[in-house]
matplotlib code that plots the C-alpha trace (Angstrom):
import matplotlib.pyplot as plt

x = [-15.0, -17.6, -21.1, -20.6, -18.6, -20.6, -23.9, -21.8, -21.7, -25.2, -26.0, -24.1, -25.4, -29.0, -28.2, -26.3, -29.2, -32.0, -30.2, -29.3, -32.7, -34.4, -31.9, -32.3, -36.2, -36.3, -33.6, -35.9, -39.0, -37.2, -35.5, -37.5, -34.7, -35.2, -31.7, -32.1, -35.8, -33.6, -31.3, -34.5, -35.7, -32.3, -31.7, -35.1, -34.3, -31.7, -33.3, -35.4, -32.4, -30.2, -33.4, -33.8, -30.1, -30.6, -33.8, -31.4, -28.4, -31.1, -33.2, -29.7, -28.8, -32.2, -31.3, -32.1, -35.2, -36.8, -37.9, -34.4, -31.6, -28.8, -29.9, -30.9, -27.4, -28.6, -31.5, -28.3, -28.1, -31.5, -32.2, -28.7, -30.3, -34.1, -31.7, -30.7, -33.8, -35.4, -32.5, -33.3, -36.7, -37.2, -33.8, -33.3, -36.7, -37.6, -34.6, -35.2, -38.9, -37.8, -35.3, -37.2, -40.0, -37.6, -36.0, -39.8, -41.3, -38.1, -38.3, -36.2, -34.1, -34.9, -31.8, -29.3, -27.1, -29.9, -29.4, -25.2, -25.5, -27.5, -25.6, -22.1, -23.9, -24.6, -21.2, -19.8, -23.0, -22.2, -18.2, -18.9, -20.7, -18.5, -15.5, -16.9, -18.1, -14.4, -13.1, -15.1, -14.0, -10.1, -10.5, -10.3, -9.5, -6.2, -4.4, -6.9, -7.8, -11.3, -13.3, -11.7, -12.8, -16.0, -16.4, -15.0, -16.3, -19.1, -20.5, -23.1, -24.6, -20.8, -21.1, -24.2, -23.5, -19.5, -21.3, -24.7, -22.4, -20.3, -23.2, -24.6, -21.4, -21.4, -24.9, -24.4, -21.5, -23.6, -26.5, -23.9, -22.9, -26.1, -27.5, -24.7, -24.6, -28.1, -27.4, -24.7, -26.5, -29.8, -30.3, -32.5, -31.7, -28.4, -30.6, -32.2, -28.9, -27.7, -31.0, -30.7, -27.1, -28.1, -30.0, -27.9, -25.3, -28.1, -28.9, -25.3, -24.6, -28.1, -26.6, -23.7, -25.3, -27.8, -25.1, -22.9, -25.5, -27.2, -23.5, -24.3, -27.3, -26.9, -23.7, -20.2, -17.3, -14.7, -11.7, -8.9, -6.7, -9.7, -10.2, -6.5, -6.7, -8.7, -7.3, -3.7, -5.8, -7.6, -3.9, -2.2, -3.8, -1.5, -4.6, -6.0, -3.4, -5.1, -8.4, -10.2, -12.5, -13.5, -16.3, -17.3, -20.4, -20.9, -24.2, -23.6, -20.7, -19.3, -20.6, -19.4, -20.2, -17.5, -18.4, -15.1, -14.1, -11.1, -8.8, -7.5, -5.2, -6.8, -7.5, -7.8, -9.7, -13.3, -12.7, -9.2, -11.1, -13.8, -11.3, -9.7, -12.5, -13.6, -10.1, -9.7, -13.5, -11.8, -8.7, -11.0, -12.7, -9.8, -8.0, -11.2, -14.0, -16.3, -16.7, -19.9, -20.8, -18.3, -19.4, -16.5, -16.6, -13.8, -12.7, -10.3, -7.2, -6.2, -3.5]
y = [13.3, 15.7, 15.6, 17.6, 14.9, 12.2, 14.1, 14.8, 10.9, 10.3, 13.1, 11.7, 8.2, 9.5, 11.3, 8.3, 5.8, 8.2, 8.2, 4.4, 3.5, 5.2, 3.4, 0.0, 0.5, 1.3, -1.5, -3.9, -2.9, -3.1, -6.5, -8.4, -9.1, -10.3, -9.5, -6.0, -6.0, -6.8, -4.1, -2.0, -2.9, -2.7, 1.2, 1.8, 0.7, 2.4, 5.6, 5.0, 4.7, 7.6, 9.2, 7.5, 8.7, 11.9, 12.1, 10.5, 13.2, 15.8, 14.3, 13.4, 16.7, 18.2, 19.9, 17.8, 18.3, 17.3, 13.9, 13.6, 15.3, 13.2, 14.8, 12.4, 11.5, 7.7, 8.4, 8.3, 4.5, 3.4, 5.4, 3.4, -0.1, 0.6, 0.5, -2.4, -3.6, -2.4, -3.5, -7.1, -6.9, -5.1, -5.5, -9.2, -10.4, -8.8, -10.2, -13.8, -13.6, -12.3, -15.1, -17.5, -16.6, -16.3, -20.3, -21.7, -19.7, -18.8, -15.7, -14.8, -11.5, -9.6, -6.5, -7.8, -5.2, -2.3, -4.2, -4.5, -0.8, 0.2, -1.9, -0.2, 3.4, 2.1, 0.7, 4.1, 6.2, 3.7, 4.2, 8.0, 7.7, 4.8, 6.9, 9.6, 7.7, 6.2, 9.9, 10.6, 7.6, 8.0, 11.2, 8.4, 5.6, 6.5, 3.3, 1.1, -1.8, -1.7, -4.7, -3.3, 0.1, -1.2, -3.2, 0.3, 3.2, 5.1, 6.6, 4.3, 6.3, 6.2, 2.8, 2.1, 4.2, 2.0, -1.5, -0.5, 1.5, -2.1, -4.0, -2.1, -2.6, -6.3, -6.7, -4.9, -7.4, -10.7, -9.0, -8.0, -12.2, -12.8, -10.9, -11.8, -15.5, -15.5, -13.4, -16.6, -18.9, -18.6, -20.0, -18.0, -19.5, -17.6, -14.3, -16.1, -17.2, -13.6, -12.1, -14.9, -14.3, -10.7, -11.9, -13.4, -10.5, -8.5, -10.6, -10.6, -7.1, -6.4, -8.5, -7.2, -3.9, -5.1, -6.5, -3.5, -1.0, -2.9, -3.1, 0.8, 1.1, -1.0, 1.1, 1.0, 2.2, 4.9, 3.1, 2.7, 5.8, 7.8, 6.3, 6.5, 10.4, 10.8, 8.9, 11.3, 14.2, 13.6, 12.0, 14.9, 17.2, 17.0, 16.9, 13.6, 10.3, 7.7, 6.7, 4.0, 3.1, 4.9, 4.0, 5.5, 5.5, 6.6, 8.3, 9.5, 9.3, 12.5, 12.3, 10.3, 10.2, 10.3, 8.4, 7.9, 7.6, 9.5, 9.1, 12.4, 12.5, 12.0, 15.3, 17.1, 20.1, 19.9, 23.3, 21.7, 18.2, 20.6, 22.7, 19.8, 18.2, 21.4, 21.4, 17.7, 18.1, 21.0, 18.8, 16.5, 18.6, 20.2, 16.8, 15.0, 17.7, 14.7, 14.1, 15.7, 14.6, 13.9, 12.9, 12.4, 11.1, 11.9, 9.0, 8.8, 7.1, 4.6, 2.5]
z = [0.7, 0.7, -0.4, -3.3, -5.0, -3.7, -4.9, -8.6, -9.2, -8.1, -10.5, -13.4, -13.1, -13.3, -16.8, -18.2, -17.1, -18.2, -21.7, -21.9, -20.8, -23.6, -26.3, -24.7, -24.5, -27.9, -29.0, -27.8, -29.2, -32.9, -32.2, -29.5, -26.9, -23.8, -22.9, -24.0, -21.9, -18.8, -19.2, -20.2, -16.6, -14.6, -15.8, -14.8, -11.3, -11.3, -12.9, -9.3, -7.0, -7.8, -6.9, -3.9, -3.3, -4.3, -1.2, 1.1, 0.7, 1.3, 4.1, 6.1, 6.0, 8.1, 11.6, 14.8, 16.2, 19.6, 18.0, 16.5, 18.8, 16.7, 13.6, 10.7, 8.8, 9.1, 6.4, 3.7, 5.1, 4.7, 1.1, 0.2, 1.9, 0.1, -3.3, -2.5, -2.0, -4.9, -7.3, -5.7, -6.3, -9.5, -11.5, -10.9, -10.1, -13.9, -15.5, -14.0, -15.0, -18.5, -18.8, -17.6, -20.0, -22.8, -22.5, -22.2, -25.4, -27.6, -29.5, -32.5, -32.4, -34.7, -36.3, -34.2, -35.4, -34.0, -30.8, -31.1, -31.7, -28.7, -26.8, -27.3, -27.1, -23.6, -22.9, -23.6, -21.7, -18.6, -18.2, -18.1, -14.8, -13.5, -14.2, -12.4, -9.2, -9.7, -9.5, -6.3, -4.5, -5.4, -3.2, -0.4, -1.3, -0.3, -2.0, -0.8, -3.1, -4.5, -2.3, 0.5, 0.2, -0.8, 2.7, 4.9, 2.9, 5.3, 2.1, 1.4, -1.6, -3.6, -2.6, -4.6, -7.3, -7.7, -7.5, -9.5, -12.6, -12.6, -12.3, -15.3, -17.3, -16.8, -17.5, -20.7, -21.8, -21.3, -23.0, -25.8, -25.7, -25.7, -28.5, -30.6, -30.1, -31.0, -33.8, -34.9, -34.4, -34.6, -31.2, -28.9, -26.1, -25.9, -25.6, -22.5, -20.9, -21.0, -19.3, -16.9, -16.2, -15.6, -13.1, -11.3, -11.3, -10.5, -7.3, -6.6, -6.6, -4.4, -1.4, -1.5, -1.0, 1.2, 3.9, 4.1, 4.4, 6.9, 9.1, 8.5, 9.9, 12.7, 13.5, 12.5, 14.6, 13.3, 11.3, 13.6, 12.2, 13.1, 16.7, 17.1, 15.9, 19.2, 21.3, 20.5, 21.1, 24.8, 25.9, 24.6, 27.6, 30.3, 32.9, 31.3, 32.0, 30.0, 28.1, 30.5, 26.8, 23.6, 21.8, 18.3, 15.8, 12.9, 12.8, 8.6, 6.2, 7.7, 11.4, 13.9, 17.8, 20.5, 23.9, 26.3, 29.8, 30.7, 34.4, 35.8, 39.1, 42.3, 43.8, 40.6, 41.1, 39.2, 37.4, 35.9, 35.0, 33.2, 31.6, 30.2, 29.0, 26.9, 25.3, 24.5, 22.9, 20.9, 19.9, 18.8, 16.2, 15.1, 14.3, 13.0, 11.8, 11.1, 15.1, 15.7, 18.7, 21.7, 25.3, 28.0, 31.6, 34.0, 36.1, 38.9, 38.3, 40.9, 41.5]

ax = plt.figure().add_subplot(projection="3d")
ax.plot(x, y, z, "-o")
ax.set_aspect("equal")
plt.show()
């Protein structure tokens, strides 16, 4: 996928939480729910993340410098890990606080049907920019199921944007339970139990983040089709006989780095090791654009 698509879901996420932010703001000031407060919050945060995301894609893509002769691709994993962060921090810390506060002094909600409304609007604002991150991600998914593309994906920012825009849907159900219980019943403790439960879906969704943009950053190897890709195109030189070991990283969702030892015949002249070496490099590239950088030793095959 490229980061045009990637950059067109980050993009649509901001408009629709910009949008549904405003309503829910304004949906709580007319009825008073805390429910509706924690949603207020948790589009703000993420209002702030798809910024973040936004910085990330641009920052990743700077030239490499003296200081930086890898380039900076891995800024797209930390922008995508300080989201995670912050939707800890900010979207579930408020919404437990806000909870919290609602179960110890209870507060009547006040035109339920204002909040109902709002509510839906933002149902319908939110599955605009879910469906388009779910558009972006089909481009690869490649008949993967969901979790699973979730735990292999190296584009950390679709990432966020999939499990936030889901996050933000659910959230907006148990505040719809919520607000409508209370609205039954009178009871406004059922507005507190759906702010708390945000909460905890909100806390949810921010380790789930947090652990697979960490595996990121740390360094994740090529998936095996793409490590097999180049191991078929150094073996398919007739100069090289075998890869001794291969190792991969990717440095960005679109940049990985190539490290392997190759044998060669004893006696092989240099000028035929080196001339096979610049063509398996070029196999490489040609079979998986994505391998940026590509570093390989010539060993002697013995025995």
């Amino acid at each position: 996928m490229s980061g045009g698509e990637s950059r067109g879901a980050v993009l649509a996420a901001l408009a629709a939480n910009v949008g549904i932010a405003v309503a829910k703001f304004v949906g709580f000031v007319i009825t008073g729910s805390g429910a509706l407060l924690a949603e207020t919050a948790h589009s703000v945060a993420d209002c702030g993340n798809q910024v973040l995301l936004l910085l990330g894609q641009r920052r990743s893509g700077r030239s490499a410098d003296a200081r930086h002769p890898f380039g900076h691709a891995r800024e797209n994993f930390f922008f995508a890990f300080l989201v995670a962060v912050i939707l800890f921090t900010l979207g579930a810390g408020f919404a437990a606080r806000e909870g919290y506060d609602k179960l110890r002094h209870p507060h009547e909600v006040e035109s339920a049907a204002v909040a109902i409304g709002i509510l839906l609007a933002a149902m319908g604002l939110e599955s605009f920019s879910l469906r388009t991150a779910v558009r972006a991600a089909n481009l690869t998914r490649a008949g993967r199921g969901w979790w699973r593309f979730i735990r292999e994906t190296k584009a950390a920012d679709l990432n966020v944007i999939l499990l936030e825009d889901t996050a933000a849907l659910l959230g907006l159900v148990l505040a719809f339970i919520g607000v409508t219980m209370t609205a039954i019943t009178g009871d406004s403790a059922w507005d507190a139990a759906g702010t708390l439960a945000i909460a905890a879906l909100l806390g949810a969704i921010a380790v789930v983040l947090a652990i697979e943009t960490k595996s990121l950053l740390i360094g994740e190897a090529a998936s095996p089709e793409e490590t097999e890709t180049i191991r078929r195109a150094i073996t398919s030189i007739a100069a090289i006989h075998d890869v001794v070991h291969l190792k991969t990283e990717h440095r960005g969702p679109d940049e990985i780095l190539v490290a392997a030892k190759v044998a060669v015949a004893p006696g092989t002249p240099s000028d035929v090791v080196a001339r096979a070496i610049d063509e398996a490099e070029a196999r490489i590239r040609a079979a998986l654009p994505s391998a940026r950088y590509i570093f390989i030793e010539p060993d002697v095959r013995r025995g």
